[in-house]
N, C-alpha and C positions, 0 to 999 in steps of 0.2 A: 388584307394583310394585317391592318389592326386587329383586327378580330382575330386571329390567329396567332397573335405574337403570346398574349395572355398565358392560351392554353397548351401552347410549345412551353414555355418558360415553369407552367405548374408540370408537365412531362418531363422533363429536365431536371425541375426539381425533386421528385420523385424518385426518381433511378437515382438518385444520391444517397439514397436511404440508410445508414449506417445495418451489418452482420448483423444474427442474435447476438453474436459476443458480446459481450461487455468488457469496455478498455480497465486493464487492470486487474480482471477478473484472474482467479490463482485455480491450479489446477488441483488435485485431490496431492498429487505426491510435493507439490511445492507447499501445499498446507500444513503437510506432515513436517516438512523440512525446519519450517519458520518453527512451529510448535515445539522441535526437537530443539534449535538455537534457541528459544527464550526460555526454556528449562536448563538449559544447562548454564546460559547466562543470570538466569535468577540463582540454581546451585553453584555459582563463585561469585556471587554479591556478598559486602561485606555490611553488617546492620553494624552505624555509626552510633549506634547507643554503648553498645557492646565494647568498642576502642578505650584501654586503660589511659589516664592521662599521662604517659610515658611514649605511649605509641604517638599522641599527637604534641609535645613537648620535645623540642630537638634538643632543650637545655635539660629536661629533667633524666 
C-alpha cells in the first residue's frame, strides 16, 4: 500500500495537466479588435505640448 500510494498520486497528478491553450491567449479577430481600439484611441489623444496657455488657464 505504501508503495503504491507514490505512484497513484504522480497518476493523479498527471491527468491534471493543463489544454495547449494558453490562459489569456487572444484569438486572430480579437487581436484585430484591440489593434483597431488603440488606433483609434491614439487618433483622439491630445499631445499636451500642443495646448495654448489659455486652454490650460481658467483665468486667462
Amino acid at each position: 500500500m505504501n508503495r503504491l500510494f507514490p505512484a497513484a498520486a504522480l497518476l493523479l497528478l498527471a491527468a491534471c495537466s493543463g489544454s495547449d491553450d494558453q490562459p489569456g491567449g487572444l484569438t486572430a479577430d480579437e487581436a484585430k479588435q484591440l489593434d483597431e481600439a488603440a488606433a483609434m484611441l491614439d487618433a483622439n489623444a491630445v499631445d499636451l505640448n500642443a495646448l495654448d496657455d489659455n486652454a490650460t488657464d481658467p483665468e486667462g
